[in-house]
C-alpha positions as CSV (number, residue, x, y, z in Angstrom):
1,X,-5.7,37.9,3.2
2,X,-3.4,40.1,0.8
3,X,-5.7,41.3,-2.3
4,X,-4.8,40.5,-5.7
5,X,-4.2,44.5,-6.3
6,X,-2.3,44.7,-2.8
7,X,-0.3,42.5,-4.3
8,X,0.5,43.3,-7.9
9,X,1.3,46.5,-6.5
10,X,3.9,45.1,-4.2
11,X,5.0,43.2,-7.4
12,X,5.4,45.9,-9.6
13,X,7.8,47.8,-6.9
14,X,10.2,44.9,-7.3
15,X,9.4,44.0,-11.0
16,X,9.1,40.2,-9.7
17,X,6.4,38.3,-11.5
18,X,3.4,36.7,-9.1
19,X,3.5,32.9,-8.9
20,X,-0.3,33.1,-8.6
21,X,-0.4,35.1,-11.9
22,X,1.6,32.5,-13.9
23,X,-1.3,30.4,-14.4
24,X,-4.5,29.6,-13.6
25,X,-4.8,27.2,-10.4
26,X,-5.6,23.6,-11.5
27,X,-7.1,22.4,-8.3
28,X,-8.6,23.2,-5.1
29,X,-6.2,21.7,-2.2
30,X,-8.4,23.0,1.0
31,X,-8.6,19.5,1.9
32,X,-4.7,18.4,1.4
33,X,-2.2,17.1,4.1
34,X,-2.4,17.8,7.5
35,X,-2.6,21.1,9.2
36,X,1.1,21.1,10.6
37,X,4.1,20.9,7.9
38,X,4.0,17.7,6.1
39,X,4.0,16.7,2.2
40,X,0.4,16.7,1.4
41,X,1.2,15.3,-2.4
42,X,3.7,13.9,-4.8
43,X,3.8,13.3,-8.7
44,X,2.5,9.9,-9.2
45,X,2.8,10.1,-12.8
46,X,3.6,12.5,-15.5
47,X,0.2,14.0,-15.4
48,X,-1.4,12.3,-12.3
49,X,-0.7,13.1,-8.7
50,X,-0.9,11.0,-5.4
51,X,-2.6,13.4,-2.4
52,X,-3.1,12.7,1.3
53,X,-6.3,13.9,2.1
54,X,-8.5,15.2,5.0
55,X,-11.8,13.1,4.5
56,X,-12.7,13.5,8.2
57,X,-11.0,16.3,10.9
58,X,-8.1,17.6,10.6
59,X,-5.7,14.8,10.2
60,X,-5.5,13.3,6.7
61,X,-7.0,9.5,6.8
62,X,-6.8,9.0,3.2
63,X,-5.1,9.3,-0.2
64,X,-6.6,9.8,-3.8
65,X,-4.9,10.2,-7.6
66,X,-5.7,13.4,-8.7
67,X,-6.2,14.0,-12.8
68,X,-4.7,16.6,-14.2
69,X,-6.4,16.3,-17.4
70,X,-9.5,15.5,-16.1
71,X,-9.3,17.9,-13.3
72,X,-10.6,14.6,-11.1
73,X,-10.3,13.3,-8.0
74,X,-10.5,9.1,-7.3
75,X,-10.3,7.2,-4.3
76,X,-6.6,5.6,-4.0
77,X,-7.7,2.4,-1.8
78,X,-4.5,0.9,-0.5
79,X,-2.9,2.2,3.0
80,X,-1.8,5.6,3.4
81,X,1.6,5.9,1.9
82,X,4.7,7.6,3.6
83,X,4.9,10.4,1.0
84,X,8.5,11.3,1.1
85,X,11.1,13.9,-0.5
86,X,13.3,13.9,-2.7
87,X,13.3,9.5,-4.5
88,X,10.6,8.9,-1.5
89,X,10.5,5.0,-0.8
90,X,7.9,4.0,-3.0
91,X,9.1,3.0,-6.5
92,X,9.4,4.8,-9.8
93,X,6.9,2.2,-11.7
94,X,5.0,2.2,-8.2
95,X,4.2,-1.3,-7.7
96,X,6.8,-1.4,-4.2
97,X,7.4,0.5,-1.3
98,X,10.4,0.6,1.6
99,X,8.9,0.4,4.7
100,X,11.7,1.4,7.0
101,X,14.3,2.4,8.1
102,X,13.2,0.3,11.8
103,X,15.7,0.7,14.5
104,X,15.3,-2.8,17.2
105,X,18.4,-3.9,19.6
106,X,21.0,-2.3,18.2
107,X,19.7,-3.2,14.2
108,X,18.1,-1.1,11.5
109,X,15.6,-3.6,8.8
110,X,13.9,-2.5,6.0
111,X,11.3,-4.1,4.3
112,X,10.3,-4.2,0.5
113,X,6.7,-4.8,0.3
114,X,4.0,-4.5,-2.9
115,X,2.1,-1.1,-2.1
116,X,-1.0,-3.0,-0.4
117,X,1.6,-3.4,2.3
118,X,0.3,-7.4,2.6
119,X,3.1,-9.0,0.2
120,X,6.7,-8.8,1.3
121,X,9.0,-8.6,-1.4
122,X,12.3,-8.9,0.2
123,X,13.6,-7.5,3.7
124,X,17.5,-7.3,5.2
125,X,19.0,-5.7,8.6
126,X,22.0,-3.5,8.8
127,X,24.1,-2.6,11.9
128,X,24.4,1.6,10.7
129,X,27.6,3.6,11.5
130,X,25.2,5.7,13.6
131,X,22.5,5.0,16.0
132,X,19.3,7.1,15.6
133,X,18.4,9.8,18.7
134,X,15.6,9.1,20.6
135,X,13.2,11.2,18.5
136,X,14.3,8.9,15.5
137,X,14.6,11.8,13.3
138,X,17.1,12.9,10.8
139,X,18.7,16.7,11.2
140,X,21.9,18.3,11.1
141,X,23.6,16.1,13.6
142,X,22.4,12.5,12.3
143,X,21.4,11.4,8.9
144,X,18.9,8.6,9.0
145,X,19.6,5.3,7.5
146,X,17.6,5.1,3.9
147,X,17.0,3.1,1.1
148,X,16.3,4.6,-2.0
149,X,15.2,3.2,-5.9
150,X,17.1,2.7,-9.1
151,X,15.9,4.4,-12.3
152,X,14.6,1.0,-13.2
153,X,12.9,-0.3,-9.9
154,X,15.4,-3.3,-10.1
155,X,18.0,-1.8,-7.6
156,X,18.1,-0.3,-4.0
157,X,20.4,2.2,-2.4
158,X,21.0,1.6,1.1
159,X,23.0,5.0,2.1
160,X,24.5,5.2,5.9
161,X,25.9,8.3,6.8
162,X,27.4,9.2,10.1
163,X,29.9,12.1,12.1
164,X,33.5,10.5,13.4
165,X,34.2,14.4,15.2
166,X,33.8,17.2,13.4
167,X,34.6,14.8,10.0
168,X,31.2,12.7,8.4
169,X,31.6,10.1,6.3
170,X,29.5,8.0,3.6
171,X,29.0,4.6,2.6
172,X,26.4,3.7,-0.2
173,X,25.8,-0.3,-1.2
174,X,23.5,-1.4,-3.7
175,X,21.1,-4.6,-3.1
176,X,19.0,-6.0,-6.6
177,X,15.4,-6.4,-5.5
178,X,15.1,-10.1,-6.9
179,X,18.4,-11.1,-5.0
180,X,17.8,-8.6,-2.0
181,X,20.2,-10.8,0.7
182,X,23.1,-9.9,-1.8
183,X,24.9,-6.6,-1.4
184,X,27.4,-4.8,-3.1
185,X,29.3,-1.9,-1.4
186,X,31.4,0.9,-3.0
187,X,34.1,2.3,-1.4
188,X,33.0,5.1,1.4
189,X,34.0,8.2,1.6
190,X,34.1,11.7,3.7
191,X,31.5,14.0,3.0
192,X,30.2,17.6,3.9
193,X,29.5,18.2,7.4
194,X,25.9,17.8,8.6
195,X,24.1,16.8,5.4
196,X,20.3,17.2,4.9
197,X,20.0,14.0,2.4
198,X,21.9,12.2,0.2
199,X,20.6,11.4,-3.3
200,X,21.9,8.4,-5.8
201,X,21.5,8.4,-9.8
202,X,23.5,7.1,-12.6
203,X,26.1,5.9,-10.7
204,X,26.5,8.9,-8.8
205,X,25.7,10.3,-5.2
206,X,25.2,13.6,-4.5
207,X,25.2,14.9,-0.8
208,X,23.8,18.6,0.2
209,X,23.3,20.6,3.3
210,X,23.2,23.8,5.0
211,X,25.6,26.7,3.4
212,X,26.4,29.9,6.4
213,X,24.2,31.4,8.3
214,X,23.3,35.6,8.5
215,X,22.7,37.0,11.7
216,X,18.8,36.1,12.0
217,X,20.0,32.5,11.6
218,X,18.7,32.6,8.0
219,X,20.5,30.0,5.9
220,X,22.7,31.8,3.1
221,X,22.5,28.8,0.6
222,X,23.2,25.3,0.1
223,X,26.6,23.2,-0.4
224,X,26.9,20.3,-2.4
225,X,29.2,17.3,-3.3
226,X,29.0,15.0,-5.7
227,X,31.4,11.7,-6.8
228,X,31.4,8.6,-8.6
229,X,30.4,5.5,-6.7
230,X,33.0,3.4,-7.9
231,X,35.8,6.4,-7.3
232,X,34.6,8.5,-4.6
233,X,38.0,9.8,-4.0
234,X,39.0,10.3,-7.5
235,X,35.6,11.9,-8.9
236,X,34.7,13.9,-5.5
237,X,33.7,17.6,-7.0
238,X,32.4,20.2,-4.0
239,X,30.7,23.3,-4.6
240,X,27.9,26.0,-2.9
241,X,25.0,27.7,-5.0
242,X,24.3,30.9,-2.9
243,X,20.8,32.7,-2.1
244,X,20.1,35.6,-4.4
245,X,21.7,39.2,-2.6
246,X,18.7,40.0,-0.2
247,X,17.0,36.7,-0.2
248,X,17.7,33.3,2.2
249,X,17.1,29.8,2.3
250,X,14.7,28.6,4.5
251,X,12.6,26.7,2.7
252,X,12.5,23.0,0.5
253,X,15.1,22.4,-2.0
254,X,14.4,19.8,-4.9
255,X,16.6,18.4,-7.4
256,X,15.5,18.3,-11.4
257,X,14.1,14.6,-12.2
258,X,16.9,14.8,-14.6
259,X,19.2,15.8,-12.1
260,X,20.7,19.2,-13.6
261,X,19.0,21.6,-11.7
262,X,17.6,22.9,-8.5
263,X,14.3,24.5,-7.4
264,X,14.7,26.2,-4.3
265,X,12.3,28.1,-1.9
266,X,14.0,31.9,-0.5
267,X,12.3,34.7,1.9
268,X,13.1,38.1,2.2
269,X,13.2,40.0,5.5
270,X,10.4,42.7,6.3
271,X,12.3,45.6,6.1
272,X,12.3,47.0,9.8
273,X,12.5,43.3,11.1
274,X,16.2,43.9,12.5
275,X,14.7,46.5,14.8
276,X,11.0,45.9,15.6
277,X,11.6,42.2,15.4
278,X,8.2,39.7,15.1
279,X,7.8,38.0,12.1
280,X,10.6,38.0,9.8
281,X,9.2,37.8,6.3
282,X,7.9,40.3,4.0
283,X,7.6,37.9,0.4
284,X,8.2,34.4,-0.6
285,X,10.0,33.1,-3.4
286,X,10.4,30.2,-5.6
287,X,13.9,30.1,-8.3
288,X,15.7,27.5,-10.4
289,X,19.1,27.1,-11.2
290,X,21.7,24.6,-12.8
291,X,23.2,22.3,-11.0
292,X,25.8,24.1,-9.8
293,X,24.3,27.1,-9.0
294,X,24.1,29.0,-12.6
295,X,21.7,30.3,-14.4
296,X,19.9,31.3,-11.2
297,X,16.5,32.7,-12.2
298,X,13.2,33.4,-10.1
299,X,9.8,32.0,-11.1
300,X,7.7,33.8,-9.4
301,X,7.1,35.5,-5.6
302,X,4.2,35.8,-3.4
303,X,4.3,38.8,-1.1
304,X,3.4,38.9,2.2
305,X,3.0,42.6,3.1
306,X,5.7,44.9,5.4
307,X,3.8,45.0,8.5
308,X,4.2,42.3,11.0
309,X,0.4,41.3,11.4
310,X,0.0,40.8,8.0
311,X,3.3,39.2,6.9
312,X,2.2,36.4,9.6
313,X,-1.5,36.2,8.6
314,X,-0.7,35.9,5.1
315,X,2.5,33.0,5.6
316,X,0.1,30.5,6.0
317,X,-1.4,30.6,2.5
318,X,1.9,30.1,1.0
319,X,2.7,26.7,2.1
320,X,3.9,25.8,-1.1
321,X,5.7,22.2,-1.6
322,X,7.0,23.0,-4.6
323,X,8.2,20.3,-6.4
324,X,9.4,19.1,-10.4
325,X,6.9,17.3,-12.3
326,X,8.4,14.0,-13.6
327,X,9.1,15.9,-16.9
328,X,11.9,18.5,-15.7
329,X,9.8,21.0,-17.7
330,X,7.1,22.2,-15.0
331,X,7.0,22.8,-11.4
332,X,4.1,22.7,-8.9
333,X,3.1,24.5,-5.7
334,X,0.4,25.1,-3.4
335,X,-0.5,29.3,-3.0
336,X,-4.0,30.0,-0.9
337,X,-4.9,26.5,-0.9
338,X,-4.6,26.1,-4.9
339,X,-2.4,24.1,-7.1
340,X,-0.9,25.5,-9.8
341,X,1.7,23.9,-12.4
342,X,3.3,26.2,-14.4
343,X,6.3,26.2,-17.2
344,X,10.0,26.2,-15.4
């Protein structure tokens, strides 16, 4: 493990402050998520958080709202939620949850259910533009079908996405919860090639994917497009926020709750990795910047050291997650199994 002095040295060389020094941790998260890359929590509330945990082996088998005032830990009792990125499928007031997207002869069906699982709200099927790879998985080459939540909780977004050659295209319709078998498309429209996700609010979508690639296959950025659901072709506005000089992309990206800025993860190369080769990273970063890439400015790094041993002992206590709190003003990661929340 890198020391503390190991590492404020490191820090000082590059003047970049250390995200375990911006505050002190709030919780212990030892027993958090599972021990391959999954989302081990997400903001439940403005000051509570919902966190799969490890009760028994290695695999989490439970969940639990974690206090952030009271620094305490209660049992959550209903079934393990699917803890997704970005709007996730459970609902802002959290009283539903989308339980899909489930692919069946030639059909994709979600299913709106009350967060016991045991109550269906409302369910509807959809024939998508795109049929899901074996692995059912989203990637660069397919987009999965998704639903995701109004502001409210009244509304859901069900967003198909899907590649026609080297062109992909869009469509986004909107179903009220209390009248889900009616559906209301806008007009579709062509988007970026190979998306990541695609991200509705006020009225608006917003698409985002991979932006270049250096030599090391490190990705170089993200590019964006955003329109107007009613006048996709009228409002469509495209743009790319690039990695700070010396750092790249290859890590989460998460847009504000207020929708205005980004918080992205970026690694820097050890600096004799072109030749030696091994593993690539010397430091890890986290930054935030508006919404179209200004006002980029780094919170805070965690150094991994310049030799190849350590880089790649030390890159696995900087799993981070980093992700907005519900208030746009904080963020919160995971650095040596310890959450912190700290002023953006």
């Amino acid at each position: 493990m890198i020391s503390l002095l190991a590492a404020l040295a490191i820090s000082q060389a590059g003047q970049e402050p250390l995200l375990q020094d911006l505050a002190p941790p709030i919780a212990d998260a030892s027993s958090w998520g599972d021990p391959t890359p999954s989302l081990p929590y997400i903001w439940w509330t403005s000051n509570k958080l919902l966190v799969r945990l490890r009760s028994q082996g290695t695999w989490a088998d439970a969940q639990g709202i974690f206090d952030l005032e009271t620094r305490k830990m209660t049992p959550f009792p209903l079934p393990l939620l699917d803890l997704g990125y970005c709007s996730g499928p459970i609902s802002p007031n959290r009283s539903m949850v989308v339980d899909g997207p489930r692919f069946k002869d030639g059909k994709t069906t979600f299913n709106v259910k009350d967060l016991s699982g045991k109550k269906l709200i409302g369910a509807w099927t959809m024939i998508s533009n795109a049929m899901p790879p074996d692995s059912v998985s989203g990637g660069p080459d397919y987009l999965l079908p998704r639903a995701t939540w109004s502001a409210d909780s009244q509304s859901i977004y069900q967003i198909d996405a899907w590649p026609e050659g080297e062109k992909w295209f869009a469509i986004v319709a909107e179903r009220q919860v209390k009248h889900i078998d009616q559906i209301r498309f806008f007009p579709g429209t062509q988007i970026l090639e190979h998306p990541w996700d695609i991200i509705v609010f006020d009225h608006k979508a917003l698409v985002y994917g991979d932006f270049g690639m250096d030599r090391f296959g490190g990705r170089m950025g993200i590019k964006v497009q955003e329109w107007s659901l009613d006048d996709p072709k009228g409002t469509a506005e495209r743009w790319t926020i690039k990695a700070p000089k010396g750092w790249i992309r290859n890590g989460e990206c998460e847009l504000s709750p207020n929708h205005d800025r980004w918080l992205f993860e970026f690694r820097k190369y050890r600096t004799n990795y072109a030749t030696t080769g091994g593993y690539p990273y010397s430091a890890v970063s986290l930054w935030q910047c508006g919404l179209h890439g200004d006002q980029m400015t780094e919170i805070g790094v965690f150094p991994l050291g310049e030799k190849e041993e350590e880089a790649s002992r030390n890159t696995i206590l900087c799993d981070q997650f980093p992700h907005w709190q519900p208030d746009g003003k904080h963020i919160s990661f995971i650095i040596d199994h310890k959450l912190y929340v700290v002023p953006a």
